[in-house]
C-alpha positions in Angstrom: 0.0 0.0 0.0 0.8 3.5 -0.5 0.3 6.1 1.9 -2.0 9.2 0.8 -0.6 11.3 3.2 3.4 11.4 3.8 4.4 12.0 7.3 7.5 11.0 9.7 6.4 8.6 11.8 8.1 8.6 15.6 8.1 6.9 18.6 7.4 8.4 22.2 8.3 5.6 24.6 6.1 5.4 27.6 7.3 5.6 31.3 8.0 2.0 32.1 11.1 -0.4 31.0 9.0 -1.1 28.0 6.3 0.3 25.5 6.0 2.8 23.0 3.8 5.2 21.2 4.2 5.4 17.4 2.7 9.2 16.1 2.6 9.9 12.0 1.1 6.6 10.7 -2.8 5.9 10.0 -3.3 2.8 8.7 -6.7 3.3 7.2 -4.1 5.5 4.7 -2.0 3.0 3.8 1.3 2.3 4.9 4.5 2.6 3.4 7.6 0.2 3.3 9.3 3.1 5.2 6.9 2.8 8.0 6.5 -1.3 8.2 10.4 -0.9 8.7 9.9 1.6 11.2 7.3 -0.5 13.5 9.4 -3.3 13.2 12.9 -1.4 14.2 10.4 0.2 17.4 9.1 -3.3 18.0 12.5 -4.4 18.3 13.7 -1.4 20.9 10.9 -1.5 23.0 9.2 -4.7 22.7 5.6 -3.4 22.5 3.9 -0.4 20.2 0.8 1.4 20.1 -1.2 3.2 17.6 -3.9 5.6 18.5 -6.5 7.5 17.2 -6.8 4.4 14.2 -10.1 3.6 12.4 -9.0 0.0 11.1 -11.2 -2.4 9.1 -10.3 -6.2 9.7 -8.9 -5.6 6.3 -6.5 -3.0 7.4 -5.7 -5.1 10.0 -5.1 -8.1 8.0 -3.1 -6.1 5.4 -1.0 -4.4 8.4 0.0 -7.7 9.8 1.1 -8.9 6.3 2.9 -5.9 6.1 5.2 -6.7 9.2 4.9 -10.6 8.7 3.0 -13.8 7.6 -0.1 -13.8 8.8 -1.4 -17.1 10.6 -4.3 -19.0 10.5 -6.4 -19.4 14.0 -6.6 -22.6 15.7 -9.7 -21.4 16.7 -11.5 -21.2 14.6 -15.2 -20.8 15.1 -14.1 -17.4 16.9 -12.7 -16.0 13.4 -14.4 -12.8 12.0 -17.0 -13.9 9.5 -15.3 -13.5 5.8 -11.8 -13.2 7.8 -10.4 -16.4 9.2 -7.5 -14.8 10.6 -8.8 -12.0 12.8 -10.1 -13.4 15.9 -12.8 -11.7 17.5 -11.9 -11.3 21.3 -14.9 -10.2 23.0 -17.4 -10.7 26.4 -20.2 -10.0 24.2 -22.9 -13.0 23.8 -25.3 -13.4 20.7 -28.0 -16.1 21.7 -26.6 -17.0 24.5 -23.0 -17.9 23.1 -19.9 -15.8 23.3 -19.1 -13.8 19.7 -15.6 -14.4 20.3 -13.1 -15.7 22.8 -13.4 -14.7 26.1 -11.3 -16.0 28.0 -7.6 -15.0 26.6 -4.9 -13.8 28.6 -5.7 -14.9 32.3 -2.5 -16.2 32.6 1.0 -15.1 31.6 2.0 -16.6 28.3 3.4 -15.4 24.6 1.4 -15.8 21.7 1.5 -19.4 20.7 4.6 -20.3 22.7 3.3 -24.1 22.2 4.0 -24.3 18.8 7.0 -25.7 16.7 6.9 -22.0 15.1 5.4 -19.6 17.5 4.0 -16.4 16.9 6.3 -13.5 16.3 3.9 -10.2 16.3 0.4 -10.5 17.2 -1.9 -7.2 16.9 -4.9 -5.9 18.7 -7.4 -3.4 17.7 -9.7 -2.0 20.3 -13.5 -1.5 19.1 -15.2 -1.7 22.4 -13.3 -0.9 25.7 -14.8 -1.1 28.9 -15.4 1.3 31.7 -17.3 2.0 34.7 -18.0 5.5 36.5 -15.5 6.8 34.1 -12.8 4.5 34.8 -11.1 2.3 32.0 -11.2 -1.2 32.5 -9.5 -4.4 31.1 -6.0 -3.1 30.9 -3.4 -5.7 29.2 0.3 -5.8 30.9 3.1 -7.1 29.5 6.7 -8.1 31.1 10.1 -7.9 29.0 11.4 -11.4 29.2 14.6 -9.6 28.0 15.4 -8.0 31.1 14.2 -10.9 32.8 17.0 -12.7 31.7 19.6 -10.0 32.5 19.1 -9.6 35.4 18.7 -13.2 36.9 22.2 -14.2 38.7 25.3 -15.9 37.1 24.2 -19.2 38.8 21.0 -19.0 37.5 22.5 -18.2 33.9 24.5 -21.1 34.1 22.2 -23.7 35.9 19.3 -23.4 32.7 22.0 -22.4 29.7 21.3 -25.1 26.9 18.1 -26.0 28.8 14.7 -27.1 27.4 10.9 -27.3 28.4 8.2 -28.7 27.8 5.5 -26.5 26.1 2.0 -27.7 25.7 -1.7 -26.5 25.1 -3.3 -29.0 25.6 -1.9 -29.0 29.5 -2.5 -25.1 29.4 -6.3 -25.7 29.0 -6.5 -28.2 31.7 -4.8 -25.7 34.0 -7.8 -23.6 32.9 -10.2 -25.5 33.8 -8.3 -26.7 37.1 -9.0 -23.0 38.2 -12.3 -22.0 37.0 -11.1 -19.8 33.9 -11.8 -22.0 30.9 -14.9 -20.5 28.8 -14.3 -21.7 25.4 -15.2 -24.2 23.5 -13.3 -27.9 23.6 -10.9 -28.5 21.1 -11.8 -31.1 18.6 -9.6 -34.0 18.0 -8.1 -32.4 14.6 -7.1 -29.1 16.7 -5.2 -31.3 19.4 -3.6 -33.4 17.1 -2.4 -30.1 15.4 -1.0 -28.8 18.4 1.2 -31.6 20.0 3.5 -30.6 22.9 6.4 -29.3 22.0 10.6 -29.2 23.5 11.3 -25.2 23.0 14.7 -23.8 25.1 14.9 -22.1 28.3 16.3 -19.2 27.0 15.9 -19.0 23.1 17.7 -16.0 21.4 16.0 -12.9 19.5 15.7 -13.9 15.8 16.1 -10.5 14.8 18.4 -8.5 18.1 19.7 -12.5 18.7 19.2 -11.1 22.7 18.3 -13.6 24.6 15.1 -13.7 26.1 13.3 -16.4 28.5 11.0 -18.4 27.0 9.0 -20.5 29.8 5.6 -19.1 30.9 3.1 -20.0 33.1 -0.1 -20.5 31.1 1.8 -23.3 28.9 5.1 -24.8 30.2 4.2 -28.1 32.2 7.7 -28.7 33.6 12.1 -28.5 32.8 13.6 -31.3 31.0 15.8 -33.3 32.2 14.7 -32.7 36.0 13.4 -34.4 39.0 9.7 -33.1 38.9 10.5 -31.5 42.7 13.7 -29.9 41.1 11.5 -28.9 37.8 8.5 -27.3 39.7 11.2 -25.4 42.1 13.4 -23.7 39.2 10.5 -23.3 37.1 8.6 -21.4 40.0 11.6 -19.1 40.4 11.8 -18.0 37.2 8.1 -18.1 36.6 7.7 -15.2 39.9 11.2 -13.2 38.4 9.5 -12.3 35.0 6.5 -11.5 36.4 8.4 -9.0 38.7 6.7 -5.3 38.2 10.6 -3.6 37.2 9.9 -5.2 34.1 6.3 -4.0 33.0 4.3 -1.5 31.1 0.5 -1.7 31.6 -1.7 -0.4 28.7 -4.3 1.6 29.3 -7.0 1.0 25.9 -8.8 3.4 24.3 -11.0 2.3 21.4 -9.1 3.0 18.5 -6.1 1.9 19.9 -4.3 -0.6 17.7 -1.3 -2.4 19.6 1.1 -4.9 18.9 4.0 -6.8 20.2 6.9 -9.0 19.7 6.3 -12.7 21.2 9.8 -13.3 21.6 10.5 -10.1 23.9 7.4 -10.0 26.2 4.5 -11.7 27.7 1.7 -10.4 28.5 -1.6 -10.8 30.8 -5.1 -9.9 30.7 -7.4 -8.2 33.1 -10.8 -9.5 33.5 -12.0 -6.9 35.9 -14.9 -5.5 33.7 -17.3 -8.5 34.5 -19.8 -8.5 32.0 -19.6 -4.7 30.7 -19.2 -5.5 26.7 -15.2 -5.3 25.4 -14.4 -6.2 21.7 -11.2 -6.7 20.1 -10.0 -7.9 16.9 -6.6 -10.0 17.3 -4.2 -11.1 14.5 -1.0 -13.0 14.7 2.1 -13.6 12.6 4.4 -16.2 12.0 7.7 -16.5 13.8 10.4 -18.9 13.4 11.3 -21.8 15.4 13.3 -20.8 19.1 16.9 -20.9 18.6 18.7 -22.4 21.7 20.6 -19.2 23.1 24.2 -20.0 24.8 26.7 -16.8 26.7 
């Protein structure tokens, strides 16, 4: 796409270790190569970007995503957007009684398909609805730089998971769900879990595009270490698990509709609130494909 009007775009990052706001692009415009370049070199500095002020069609969305990556089907999906299979509609909202979308995503820290052989590299979210009450802003979406994370863990710590693995799985991640009273979607048929067998991803897998390394277990999907005692497993993993979710290493977003943000998988996690009850919140999502985690080793 072309964009009708040229502008500079910039990037105003937010108070917080991570998180920036990009100014000078509207995507309902079109977007230049210049700018797709300059989301993904922001993307890459501050791990998660915002866009406000946007009036985006799922096709604007779509085409974005494509723009800054491959875009990848759902695996769920009965909660596509009619006539778009890969914009999934994230929502509270019912329609006879059933939710319009998915609606219970993000309850528990995780990165965007993190139980996948290739996991997700960017996924973006577009704000239509946003919930509030007495003026206040609900349903705010946090996210952690698994980056810093790693840097800051001690040398014995480095060394005791360097060359590591875990197990990621989502079929385990929907148990866990249900275990504590958060699953709200649909089961997954037997063709969707036999798409999405566990998989062995690193510890620590380096940045395909910074090659930083950045800690790759989470607590919505990884079951356990490899290699470990489960006593041993569940101790280490529980460590780590508690230092990336330490607050040094946030930025909480605020949404406003219009509000189109996205982030790298590799860099952060993120977590939804669910603190709106049932005061109606839509969101279209979209994801792209990233590569397989490569091992990282000091």
């Amino acid at each position: 796409m072309t964009s009708a009007i040229q502008s500079t775009p910039s990037a105003i990052s937010c108070d917080s270790p991570i998180g920036a706001e990009i100014l000078g692009i509207q995507i309902s415009q079109g977007v230049t190569s210049d700018e797709y370049e300059f989301v993904k070199k922001s993307l890459n500095q501050y791990g998660v970007v915002f866009l406000r002020n946007q009036q985006v069609s799922p096709e604007h969305q779509r085409a974005f995503a494509q723009g800054i990556g491959t875009l990848r089907p759902l695996v769920y999906g009965r909660y596509s957007l009619p006539g778009n299979p890969e914009v999934m509609i994230v929502s509270n909202i019912k329609k006879n009684g059933e939710d319009i979308g998915i609606s219970d995503a993000g309850m528990l820290w995780h990165s965007d398909g993190a139980y996948l052989a290739n996991p997700d590299m960017y996924s973006l979210l577009y704000a239509i609805e946003v919930p509030r009450k007495d003026g206040v802003t609900l349903g705010d979406t946090v996210f952690t730089s698994v980056g810093q994370a790693y840097e800051t863990l001690s040398d014995s710590m480095k060394d005791l998971i360097e060359g590591q693995f875990c197990i990621n799985s989502f079929t385990w991640h929907l148990e866990k769900k249900a275990s504590l009273g958060q699953l709200r979607r649909a089961a997954l048929t037997p063709e969707q879990k036999a798409a999405t067998p566990d998989v062995q991803q690193p510890i620590v897998r380096r940045h395909p595009v910074t090659g930083l390394p950045c800690l790759f277990v989470n607590e919505a999907h990884t079951t356990g270490l490899v290699g470990r005692s489960p006593q041993t497993s569940e101790a280490l993993l529980s460590d780590l698990l508690t230092h990336i979710k330490s607050k040094q290493f946030q930025y909480r977003h605020r949404w406003q509709e219009g509000d189109l943000l996205i982030w790298d998988n590799c860099a952060v996690q993120h977590l939804a609130t669910f603190d709106y009850g049932d005061i109606p919140r839509r969101m279209h999502r979209t994801g792209t494909y990233g590569p397989a985690p490569e091992i990282y080793s000091r």
